[in-house]
C-alpha positions as CSV (number, residue, x, y, z in Angstrom):
1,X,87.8,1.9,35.5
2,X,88.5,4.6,32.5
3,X,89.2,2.3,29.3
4,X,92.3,5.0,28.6
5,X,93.9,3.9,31.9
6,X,96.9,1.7,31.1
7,X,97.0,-1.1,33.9
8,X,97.1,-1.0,37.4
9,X,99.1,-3.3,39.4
10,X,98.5,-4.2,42.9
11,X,101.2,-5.4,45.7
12,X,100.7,-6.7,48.8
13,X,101.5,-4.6,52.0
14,X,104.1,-7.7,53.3
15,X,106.3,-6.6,49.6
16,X,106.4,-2.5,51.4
17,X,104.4,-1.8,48.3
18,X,101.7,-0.2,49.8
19,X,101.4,2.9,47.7
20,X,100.6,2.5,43.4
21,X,100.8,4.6,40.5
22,X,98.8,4.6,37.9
23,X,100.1,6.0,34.7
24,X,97.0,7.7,32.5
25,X,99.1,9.6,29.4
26,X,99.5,12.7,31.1
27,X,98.2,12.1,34.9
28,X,99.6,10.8,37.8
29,X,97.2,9.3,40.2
30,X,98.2,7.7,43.4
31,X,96.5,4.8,45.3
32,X,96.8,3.0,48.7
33,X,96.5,-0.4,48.6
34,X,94.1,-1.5,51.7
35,X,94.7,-5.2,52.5
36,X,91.8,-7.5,53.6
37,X,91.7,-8.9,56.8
38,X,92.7,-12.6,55.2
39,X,94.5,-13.3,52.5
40,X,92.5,-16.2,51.0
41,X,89.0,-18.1,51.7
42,X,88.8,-22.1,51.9
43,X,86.3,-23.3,49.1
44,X,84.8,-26.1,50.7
45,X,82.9,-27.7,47.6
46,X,86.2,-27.5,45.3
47,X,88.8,-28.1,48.0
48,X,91.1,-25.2,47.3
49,X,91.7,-21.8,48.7
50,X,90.7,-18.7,47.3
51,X,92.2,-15.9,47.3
52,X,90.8,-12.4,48.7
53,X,91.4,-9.4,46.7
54,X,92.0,-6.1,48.6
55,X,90.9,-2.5,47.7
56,X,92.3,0.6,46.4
57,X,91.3,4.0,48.2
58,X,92.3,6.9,45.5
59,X,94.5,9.5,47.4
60,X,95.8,12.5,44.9
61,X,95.1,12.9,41.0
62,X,97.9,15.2,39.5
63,X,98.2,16.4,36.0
64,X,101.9,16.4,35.5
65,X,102.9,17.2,31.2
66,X,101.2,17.4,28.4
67,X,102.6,14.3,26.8
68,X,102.1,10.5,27.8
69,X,104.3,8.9,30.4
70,X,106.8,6.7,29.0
71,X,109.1,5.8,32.1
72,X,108.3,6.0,36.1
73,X,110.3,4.8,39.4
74,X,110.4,4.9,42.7
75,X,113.7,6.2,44.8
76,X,114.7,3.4,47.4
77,X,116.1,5.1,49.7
78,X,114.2,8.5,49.8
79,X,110.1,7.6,50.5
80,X,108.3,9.8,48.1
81,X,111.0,10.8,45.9
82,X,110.4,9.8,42.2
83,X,111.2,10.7,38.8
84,X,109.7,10.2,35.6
85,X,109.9,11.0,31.6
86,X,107.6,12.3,29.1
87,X,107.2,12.3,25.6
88,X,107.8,16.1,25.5
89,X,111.4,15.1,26.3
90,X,111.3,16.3,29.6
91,X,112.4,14.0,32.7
92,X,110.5,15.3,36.6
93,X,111.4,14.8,39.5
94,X,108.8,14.8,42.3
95,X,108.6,14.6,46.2
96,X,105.3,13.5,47.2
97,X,104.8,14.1,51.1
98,X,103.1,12.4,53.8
99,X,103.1,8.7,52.8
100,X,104.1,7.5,56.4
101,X,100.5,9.1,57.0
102,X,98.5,7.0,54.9
């Protein structure tokens, strides 16, 4: 991971989070979150479960201003529709397509 990257955050597939953003001053890159096949292992010697983390397949990289990202959401009720401001004073909109595909 790029030490300018911000944070990612991860969310399960059971939340219908199952595509991230992750906000790198200017770019927009978008991930799939790939679930494992169990949540969690049982650590026998300590006697607790652990958990299982899942992976993150990269699926488009797009340079969107030429200021940092200050604010990004999601539309509810429209998949792939999102909007987002800038610190050029600008606020996008964006569709991105073909998530049911992924």
């Amino acid at each position: 991971m790029d030490i300018h990257t911000a944070k990612i955050k991860w969310f399960p597939v059971r939340y219908n989070y199952i595509k991230k953003l992750s906000i790198y001053l200017h770019i927009l890159i978008l991930y799939k979150y790939i679930n494992p096949e169990k949540n969690f292992v049982f650590d026998e010697l300590k006697g607790y479960k652990k958990g299982i983390v899942g992976e993150l397949d990269k699926l488009n990289h797009l340079n969107v201003s030429t200021q940092p990202i200050i604010s990004f959401d999601w539309n509810k009720d429209k998949l792939g529709l999102c909007a987002f401001a800038s610190l050029d004073q600008t606020i996008r909109v964006y569709i991105i397509t073909k998530l049911n595909l992924c």
